[in-house]
VOMIGU-443654 format. One record per residue (C-alpha): residue in three letters; x negated, y, z. Coordinates in steps of 0.1 Angstrom, whole numbers, padded with zeros to 4 digits, always signed. Layout:
N
alaXYZ...
# end
This chain:
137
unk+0000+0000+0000unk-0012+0035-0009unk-0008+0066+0011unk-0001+0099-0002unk-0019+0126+0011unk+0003+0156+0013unk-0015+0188+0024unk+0000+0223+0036unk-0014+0256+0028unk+0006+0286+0044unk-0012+0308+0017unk-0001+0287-0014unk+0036+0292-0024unk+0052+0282-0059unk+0069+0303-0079unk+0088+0290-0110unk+0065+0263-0113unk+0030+0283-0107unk+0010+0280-0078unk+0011+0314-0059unk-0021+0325-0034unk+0003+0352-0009unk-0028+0364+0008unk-0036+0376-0025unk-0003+0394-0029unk-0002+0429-0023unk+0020+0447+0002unk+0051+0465-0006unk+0045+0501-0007unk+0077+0514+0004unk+0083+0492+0038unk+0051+0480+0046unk+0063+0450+0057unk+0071+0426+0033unk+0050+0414+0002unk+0055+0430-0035unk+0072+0414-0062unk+0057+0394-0091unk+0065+0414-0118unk+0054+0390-0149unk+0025+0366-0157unk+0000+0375-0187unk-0030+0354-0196unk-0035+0336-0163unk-0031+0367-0142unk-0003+0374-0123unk+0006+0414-0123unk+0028+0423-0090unk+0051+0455-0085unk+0045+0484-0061unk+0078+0474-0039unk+0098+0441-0024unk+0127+0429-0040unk+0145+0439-0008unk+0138+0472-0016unk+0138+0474-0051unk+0175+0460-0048unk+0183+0486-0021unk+0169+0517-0041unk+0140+0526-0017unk+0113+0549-0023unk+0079+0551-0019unk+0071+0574+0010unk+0051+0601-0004unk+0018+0608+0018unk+0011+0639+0040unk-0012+0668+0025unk-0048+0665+0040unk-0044+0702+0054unk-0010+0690+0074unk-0030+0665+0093unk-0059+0686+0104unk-0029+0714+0123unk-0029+0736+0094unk+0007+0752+0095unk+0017+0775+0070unk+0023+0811+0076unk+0054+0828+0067unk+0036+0856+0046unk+0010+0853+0018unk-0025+0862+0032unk-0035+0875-0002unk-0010+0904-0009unk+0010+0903+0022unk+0044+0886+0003unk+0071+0875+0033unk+0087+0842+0013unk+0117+0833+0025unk+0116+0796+0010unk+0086+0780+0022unk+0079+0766-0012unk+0072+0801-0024unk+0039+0799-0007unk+0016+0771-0011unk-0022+0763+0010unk-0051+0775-0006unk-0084+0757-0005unk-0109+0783-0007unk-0139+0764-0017unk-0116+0741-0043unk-0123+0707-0022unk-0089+0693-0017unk-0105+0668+0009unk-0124+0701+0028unk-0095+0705+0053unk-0111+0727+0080unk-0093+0758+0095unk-0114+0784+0078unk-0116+0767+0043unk-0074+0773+0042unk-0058+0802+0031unk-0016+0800+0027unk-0009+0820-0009unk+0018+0826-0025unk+0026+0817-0061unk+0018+0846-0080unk-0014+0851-0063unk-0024+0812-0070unk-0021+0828-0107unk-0043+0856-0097unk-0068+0836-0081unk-0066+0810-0112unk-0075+0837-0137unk-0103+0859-0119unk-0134+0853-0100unk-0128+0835-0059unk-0110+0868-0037unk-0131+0854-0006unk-0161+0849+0004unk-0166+0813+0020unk-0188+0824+0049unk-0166+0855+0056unk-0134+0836+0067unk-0122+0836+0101unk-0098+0812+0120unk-0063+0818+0123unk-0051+0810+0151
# end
């Protein structure tokens, strides 16, 4: 009599016939707790989507991530430090980076301007000086 040797591996699940390594499989962007989707199988390779199909079914979205500047304290000010604007949406003004590195998120590299003066500032030379900045606090 022959035995059959029958071996489980948590990682290895089938999917319409293929064998599927999960620990491999990416997880879904939108609730971070389940894993993403398999979106189709091309040449061997199996390509996954960004969400679930829990929440692909229910219509979630993929949260958008904070600003760099939010998460050092940065708030924005009500009033364009350029020209002196007083917005009343807040998406009339936007933060400024003064040396241009998006990922430069200290206190005296961030400037809150207002739209027309991000034009400004696109078409002429830099309107401050980077050592010349002070804190607002």
């Amino acid at each position: 009599m022959t035995k059959i040797m029958v071996y489980y591996f948590p990682y290895l699940r089938f999917y319409s016939g293929n064998m599927v390594n999960i620990s491999m499989r990416p997880q879904c962007l939108a609730c971070k707790q389940r894993l993403c989707a398999i979106n189709c199988y091309r040449d061997d390779k199996i390509y996954y989507r960004s969400r679930c199909d829990y929440c692909i079914r229910k219509g979630r979205k993929i949260k958008t991530p904070d600003p760099k500047w939010k998460g050092s304290g940065y708030k924005k000010k009500p009033t364009c430090d350029r020209c002196g604007f007083r917005a009343k949406f807040a998406a009339q003004l936007s933060v400024y980076h003064v040396d241009g590195n998006l990922n430069n998120s200290n206190l005296q590299n961030l400037k809150t301007v207002c739209q027309n003066c991000v034009v400004e500032i696109a078409k002429t030379d830099l309107p401050w000086v980077v050592g010349d900045l002070q804190p607002d606090f």
